[in-house]
Structures are given as C-alpha cells and as structure tokens.
C-alpha positions in Angstrom: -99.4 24.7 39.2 -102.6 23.9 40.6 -105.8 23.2 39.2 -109.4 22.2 39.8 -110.0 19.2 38.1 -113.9 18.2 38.5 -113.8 14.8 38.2 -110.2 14.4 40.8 -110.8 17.9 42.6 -107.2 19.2 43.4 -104.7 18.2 41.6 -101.2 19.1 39.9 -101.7 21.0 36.3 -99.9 19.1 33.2 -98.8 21.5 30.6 -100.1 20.5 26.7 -100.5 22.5 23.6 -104.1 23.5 23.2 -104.4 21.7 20.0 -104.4 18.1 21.8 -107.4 19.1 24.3 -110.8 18.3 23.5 -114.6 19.5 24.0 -114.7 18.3 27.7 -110.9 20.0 28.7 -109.0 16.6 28.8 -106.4 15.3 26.3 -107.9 13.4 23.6 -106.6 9.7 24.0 -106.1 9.3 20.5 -103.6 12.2 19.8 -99.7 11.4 19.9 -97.5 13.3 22.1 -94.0 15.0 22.1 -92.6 15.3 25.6 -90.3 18.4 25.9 -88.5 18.6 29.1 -85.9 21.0 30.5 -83.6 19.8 33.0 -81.5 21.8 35.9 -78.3 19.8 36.2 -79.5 16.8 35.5 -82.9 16.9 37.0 -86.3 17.6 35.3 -87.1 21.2 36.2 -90.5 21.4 34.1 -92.2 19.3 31.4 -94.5 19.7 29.3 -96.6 18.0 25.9 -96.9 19.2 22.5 -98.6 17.3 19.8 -97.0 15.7 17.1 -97.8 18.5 14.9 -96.4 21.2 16.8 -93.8 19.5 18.1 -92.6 18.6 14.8 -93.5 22.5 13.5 -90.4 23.2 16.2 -88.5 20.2 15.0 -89.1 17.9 17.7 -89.5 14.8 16.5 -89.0 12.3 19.6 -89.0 13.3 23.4 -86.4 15.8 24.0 -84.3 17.0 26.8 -82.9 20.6 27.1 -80.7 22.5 29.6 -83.1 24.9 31.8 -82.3 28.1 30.2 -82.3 31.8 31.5 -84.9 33.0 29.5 -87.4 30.6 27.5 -87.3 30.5 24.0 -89.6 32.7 21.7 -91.3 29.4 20.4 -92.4 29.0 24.1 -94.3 32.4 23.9 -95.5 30.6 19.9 -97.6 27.9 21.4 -100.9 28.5 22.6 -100.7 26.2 26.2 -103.8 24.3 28.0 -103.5 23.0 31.5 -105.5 19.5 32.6 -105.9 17.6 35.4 -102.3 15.0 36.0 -104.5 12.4 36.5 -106.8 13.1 33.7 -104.3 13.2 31.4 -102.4 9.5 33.2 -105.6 8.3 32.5 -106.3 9.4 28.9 -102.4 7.9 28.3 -103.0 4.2 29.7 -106.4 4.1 27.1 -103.5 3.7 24.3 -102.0 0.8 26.2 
C-alpha cells in the first residue's frame, strides 16, 4: 500500500494500531512495539505493529511469526489500524537507539 507522506512524498504504507500514532500522524518514538508477521512458506507475506498494549490484549508478548492464513483472524477486524509513512516510522524507531 501506498501513501502520501508529506515530509518523504511517496512512499510504502507501514501498518500500526492507531493507538501508537500521534497528533502529527507518525508513530510516537517513545511507544514500544509488537511486530506480528505472517509468513507464506517461509517468507514474510505482510507485517504489521501493535503496541504493547494491544499486542499483549491478543497475547502477544514478543515478535511473532504466523503461517499466512486463508482468512484473517477476527482479532484482525478487532484492531482499529493507522497507516504512516515507512520511512517516518524507520525514523521514529532509530530515535530509541
């Protein structure tokens, strides 16, 4: 997916929970983040971020890796998504480093 970032033009869309973006649309650097991932043999298929919060609401308490299924899971349909610039949201990640 493809958005319109105003600061990098654009770019690739990152998929977060809402609850982790801030006034200006950009992941808040200070929040901690659960990736979920589902793979296709193997391979990462799509990738996305809750918060700690959610993600522990679900039960995910690390990064975690699923098989691609058929249909997505209700709890997918549960969280309310955002969608920020990929290089806003490298950006707001190397400001923890």
């Amino acid at each position: 997916m493809m958005i319109l970032c105003q600061k990098h033009g654009g770019q690739p869309g990152m998929q977060v929970s809402r609850d982790v973006v801030d006034a200006e649309g950009q992941v808040a650097p200070d929040v901690q983040l659960i990736r979920v991932e589902f793979n296709y043999e193997g391979t990462p298929a799509l990738w996305f971020h809750l918060s700690s919060a959610a993600a522990s609401r679900l039960g995910f308490t690390r990064p975690t890796v699923l098989p691609l299924p058929d249909d997505y899971p209700s709890w997918c349909d549960e969280i309310q998504w955002s969608c920020v610039c990929a290089k806003c949201f490298d950006e707001s990640r190397r400001l923890l480093a």
